[in-house]
N, C-alpha and C positions, 0 to 999 in steps of 0.2 A: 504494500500500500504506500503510496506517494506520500512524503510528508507535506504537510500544508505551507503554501508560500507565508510569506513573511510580511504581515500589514504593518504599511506605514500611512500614517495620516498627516498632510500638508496642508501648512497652516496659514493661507495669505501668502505662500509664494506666487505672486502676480507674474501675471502676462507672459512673455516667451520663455522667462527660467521658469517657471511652473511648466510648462511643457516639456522643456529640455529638461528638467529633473527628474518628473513624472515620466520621460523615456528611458532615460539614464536607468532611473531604477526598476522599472518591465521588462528592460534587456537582460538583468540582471538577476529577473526570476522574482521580485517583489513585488506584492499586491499593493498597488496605490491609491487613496480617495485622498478628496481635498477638500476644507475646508475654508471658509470666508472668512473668518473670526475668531474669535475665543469663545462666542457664547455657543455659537455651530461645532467648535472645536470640544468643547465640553460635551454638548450633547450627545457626540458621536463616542467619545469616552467612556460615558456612562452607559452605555447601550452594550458595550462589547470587551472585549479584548485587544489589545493592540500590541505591535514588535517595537515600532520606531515610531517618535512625537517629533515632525519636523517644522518648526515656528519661527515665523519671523520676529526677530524682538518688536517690532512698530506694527501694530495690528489695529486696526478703525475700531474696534470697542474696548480694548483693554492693553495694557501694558503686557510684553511678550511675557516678562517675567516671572510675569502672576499669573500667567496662563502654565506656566511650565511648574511653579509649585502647587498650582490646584489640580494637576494633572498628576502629578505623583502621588498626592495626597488619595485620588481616586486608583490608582496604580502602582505600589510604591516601588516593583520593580522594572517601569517604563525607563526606555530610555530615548533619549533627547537628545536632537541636534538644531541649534540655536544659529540661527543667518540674522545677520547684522549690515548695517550699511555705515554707522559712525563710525568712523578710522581715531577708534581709542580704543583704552584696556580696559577702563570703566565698566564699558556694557556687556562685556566678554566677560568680564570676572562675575557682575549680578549676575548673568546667566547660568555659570558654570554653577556657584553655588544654589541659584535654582532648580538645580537638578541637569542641567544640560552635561552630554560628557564631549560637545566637541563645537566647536562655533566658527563659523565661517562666512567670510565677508561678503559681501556684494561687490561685483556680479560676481554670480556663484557660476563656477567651473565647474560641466558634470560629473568628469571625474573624480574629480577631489572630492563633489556633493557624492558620488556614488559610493568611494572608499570610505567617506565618513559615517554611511547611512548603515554601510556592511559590518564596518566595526560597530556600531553600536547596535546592531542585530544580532552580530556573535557575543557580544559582552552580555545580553539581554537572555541568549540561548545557556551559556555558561549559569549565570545565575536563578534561570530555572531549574538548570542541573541541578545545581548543588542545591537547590530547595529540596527538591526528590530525594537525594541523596541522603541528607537531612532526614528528611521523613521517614525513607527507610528505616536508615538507624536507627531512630525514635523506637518504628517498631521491631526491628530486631531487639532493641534494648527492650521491651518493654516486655517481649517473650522471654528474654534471657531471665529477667527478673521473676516470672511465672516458675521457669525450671529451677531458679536458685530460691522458690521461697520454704522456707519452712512446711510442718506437715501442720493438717489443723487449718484455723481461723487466718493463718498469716498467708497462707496460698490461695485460698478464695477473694482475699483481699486485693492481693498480687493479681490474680484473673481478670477480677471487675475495675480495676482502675486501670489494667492494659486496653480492657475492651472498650472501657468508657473513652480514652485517650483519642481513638479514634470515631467513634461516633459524635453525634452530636450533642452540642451540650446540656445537659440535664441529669438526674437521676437515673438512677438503675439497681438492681437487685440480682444478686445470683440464686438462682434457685433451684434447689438438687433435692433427692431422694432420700428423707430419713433412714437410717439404717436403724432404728430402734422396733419404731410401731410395727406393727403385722395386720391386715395389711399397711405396707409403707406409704408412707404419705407426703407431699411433696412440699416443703419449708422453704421458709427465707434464709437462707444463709449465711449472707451478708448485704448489706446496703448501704448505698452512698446516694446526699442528697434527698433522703427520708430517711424518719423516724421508723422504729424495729414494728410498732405497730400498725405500720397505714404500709410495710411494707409484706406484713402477715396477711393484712385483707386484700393487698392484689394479690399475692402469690393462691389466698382462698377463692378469690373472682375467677383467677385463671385455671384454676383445676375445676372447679365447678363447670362453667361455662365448655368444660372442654379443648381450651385454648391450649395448653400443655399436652394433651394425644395430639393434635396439629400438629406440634412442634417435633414430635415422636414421628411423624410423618416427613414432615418438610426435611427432618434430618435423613431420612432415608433417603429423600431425593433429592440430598445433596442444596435444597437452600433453606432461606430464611423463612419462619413463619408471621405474616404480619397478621395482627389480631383485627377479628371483625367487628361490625359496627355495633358498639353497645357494650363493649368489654375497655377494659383500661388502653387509653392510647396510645398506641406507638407499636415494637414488634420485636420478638419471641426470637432471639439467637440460639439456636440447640449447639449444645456442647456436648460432641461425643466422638468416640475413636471407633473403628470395628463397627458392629452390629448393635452395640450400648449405648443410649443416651446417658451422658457421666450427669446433665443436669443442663440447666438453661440460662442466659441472662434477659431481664427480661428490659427495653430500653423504650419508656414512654415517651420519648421524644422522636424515637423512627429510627428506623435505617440512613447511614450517611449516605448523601448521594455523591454518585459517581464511581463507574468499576475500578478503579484503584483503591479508594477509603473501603468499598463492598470487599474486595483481595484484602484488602491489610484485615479488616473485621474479621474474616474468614478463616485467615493464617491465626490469628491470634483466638479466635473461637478452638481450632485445632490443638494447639500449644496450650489451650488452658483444660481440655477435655482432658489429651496426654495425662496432663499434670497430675491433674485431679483421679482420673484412673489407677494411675500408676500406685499414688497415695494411698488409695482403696483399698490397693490389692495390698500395698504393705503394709497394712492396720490388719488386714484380714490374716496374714501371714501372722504378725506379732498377736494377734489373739489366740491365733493356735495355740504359741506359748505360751499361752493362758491357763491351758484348759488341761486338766487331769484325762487322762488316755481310759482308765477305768471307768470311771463315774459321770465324766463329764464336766464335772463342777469345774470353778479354779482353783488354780494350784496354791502352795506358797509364793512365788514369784509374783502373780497379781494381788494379794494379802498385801504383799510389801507395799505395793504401791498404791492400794486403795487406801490405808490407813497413813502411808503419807502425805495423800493428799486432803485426809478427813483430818487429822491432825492439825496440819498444818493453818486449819481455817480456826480462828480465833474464836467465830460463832457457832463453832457446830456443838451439837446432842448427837449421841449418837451410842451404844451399845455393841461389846463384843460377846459373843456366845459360844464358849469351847464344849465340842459334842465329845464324848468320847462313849462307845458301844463294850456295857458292859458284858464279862466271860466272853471276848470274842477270841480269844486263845483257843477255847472250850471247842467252838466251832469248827473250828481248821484244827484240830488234835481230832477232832470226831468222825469229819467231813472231806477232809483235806481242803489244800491251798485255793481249787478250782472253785471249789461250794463259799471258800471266805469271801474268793473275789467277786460272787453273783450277790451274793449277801450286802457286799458293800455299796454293790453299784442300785440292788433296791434300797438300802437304808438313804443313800445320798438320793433319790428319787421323793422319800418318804419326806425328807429334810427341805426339797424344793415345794414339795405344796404346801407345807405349813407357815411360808414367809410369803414375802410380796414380790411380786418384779427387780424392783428397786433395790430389793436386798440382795447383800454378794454371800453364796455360799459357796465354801471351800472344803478343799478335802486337803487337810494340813498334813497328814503323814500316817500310812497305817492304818489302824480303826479310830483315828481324831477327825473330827471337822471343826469348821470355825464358821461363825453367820456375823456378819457385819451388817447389824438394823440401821437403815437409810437414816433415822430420827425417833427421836424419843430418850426416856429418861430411863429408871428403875423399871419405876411398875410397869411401866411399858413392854421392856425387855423379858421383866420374869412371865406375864403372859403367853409373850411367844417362845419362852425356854417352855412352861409350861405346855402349852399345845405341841410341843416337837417329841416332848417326854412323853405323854401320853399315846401319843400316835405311835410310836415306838414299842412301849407299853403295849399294843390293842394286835399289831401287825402282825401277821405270820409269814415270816419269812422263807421261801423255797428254796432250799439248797440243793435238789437235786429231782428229780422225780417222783412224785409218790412223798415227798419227806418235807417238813417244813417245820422249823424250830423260831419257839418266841425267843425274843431281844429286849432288852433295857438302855437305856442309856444316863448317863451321869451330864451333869449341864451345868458350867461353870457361867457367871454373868458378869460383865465389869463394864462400865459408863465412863465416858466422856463427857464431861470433863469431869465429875463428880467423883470418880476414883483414881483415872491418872491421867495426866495431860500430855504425854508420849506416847510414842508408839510401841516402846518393848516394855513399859511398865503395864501398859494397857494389857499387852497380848500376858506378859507373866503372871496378873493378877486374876484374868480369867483361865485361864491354867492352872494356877493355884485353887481356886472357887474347885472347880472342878475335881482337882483330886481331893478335895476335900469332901467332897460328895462321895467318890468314889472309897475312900476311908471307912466312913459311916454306913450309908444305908447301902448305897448306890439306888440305881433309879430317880434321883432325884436332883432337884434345881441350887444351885447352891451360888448368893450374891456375894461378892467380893466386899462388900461393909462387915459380911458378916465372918469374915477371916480374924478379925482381932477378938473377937466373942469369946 
């Protein structure tokens, strides 16, 4: 495809050198119009684009000068060549500083007008480059920052303020797929430009509405989803890599126009799915190490970390609960190893529906567990030691076919902040509780206040 000539607009070059110049420069492959004025010269400014501003400084309505600063002003990278007819430096120097880059006397010589008009065509092509060039980088940098953000809240951040860079200016929301609820439901993530709640009720408009499967669609077909008449304004970027929507941004202000800013969106929608995919799958990965291979539950290694991060909060309540399955020796000397391990995987079964969602259970080592209650005080806690004993208590457990043996269990209780404000005095005071029960009765719930008793 041809590239497009080169518009220049002539401004009051009168009579035969407006001819000769206007050939000069047709021979030379530049589109020419001409102008009478500054106020015609303006007009035709505002309407378009242009390469070269060629002005006489003496124009019948305005001063050339002022016509060459209100012309940058509407173009800041036009460039200007400035015809003079006073044989001084004076009006050469206004001009230049008015933006002109080259100025040349009357009678103007075509050539010389030709060479002048060329260079500042090339000077004018150069500095579009490097605008683009610019640009680019912007977005390359702006994707680099996506792949270098952190896991979590600091990457979604990285996404949306890549994607917004290039849109248009306004707010936006990223909006992906909870990984908690069942079924999962689709959240604000993050936002810029609104508030977390008015950016919850578009994210709930647009799943309602169905605007969000659109998006699940448009991304199959490789473009943008713009939202229909009657949902929140503007249009539905899907972010995703493969066959996966990783999530959406959603940009009430519209799609940028023009297929470069549509490419750079594109690349940068791409680069943030990546991102965010990749993330996913390494969360998913480190939960594994989460997870006890037997029973399911977590392990010690997520223990460690749930109660340093419950600690660490200055306001939390919060309760630990050491399970330990009393005569489980008994079992495995009777049963063997195979019947302990079925036992343990229904006892930790028995331990998940006596809590909440919210609650973390653990299978700490052996025939121990450990329950971390989301919130709550004492009484709180010994209810649900309570209910986990009795279930325990009531269960018959099958260790092999045909065979099934009752279980007890001993239940140690200790409170944050009410008994210890750490994390290893916490765990050893409900460990203590606990064999303290197992001492006496066993079967039974045993509070960590009442260790000094």
């Amino acid at each position: 495809m041809a590239a497009e000539s080169p518009r220049v607009l002539l401004v009051d070059v009168a009579g035969s050198a407006r001819r000769a110049c206007a050939e000069a420069l047709a021979c030379a492959g530049f589109a020419v119009e001409c102008a009478d004025g500054a106020a015609e010269a303006l007009s035709r400014l505002a309407a378009g684009a242009w390469d070269v501003l060629v002005a006489d400084l003496v124009l019948p309505d305005a001063d050339g000068t002022e016509l060459l600063s209100r012309a940058r002003g509407l173009h800041p990278d036009l460039q200007a060549v400035a015809i003079t007819g006073i044989d001084r430096a004076e009006p050469a120097v206004r001009a230049l500083r008015a933006g002109a880059g080259d100025c040349l006397p009357r009678p103007v010589d075509p050539e010389a007008f030709r060479r002048a008009v060329s260079r500042a065509a090339a000077a004018g092509k150069i500095l579009r480059e490097n605008a683009g060039l610019r640009a680019r980088m912007e977005v390359y940098e702006a994707a680099r920052r996506i792949a270098a953000a952190p896991d979590g809240k600091p990457a979604a951040e990285a996404a949306l303020q890549a994607i917004l860079s290039v849109a248009p200016p306004g707010p936006g929301v990223l909006v992906a797929l909870s990984g908690e609820e069942i079924p999962r439901r689709w959240e604000a993530v993050h936002c810029v430009g609104m508030d977390g709640a008015a950016a919850a009720e578009a994210v709930g408009a647009l799943e309602s509405s169905g605007a969000l499967e659109r998006a699940k669609q448009a991304f199959h077909s490789g473009s943008s989803a713009p939202l229909a008449a009657g949902e929140p304004p503007g249009a539905l970027v899907p972010l995703g890599d493969g066959a996966q929507m990783a999530g959406a941004v959603l940009l009430p202000c519209g799609l940028p126009p023009g297929p470069e800013a549509r490419a750079d969106l594109e690349f940068l929608a791409r680069t943030a799915a990546a991102s965010l995919s990749t993330r996913r799958r390494l969360e998913s990965v480190e939960r594994l190490s989460w997870i006890d291979d037997l029973t399911g539950l977590y392990n010690g290694r997520y223990l460690a970390r749930v109660l340093e991060r419950r600690t660490s909060d200055p306001g939390a309540c919060f309760a630990v609960l050491f399970v330990d399955l009393d005569r489980f020796k008994a079992v495995n000397d009777a049963h063997g190893h195979v019947a302990g391990s079925r036992l343990l995987a229904q006892a930790a079964a028995v331990l998940r529906s006596c809590v909440r969602d919210r609650d973390v259970c653990v299978r700490y080592g052996g025939d121990e567990f450990c329950v971390v209650l989301d919130e709550g005080g004492a009484p709180a806690a010994l209810q649900v030691a309570e209910r986990i004993r009795a279930a325990m208590e009531t269960r018959r457990f099958e260790v092999e076919v045909g065979a099934a043996v009752a279980l007890t269990a001993s239940i140690g209780v200790a409170c944050f902040p009410e008994h210890a404000r750490d994390q290893a005095a916490l765990l050893e005071l409900a460990d203590r509780a606990m064999y303290r029960g197992k001492a006496s009765s066993r079967n039974v719930v045993y509070l960590a206040s009442e260790l000094a008793a």
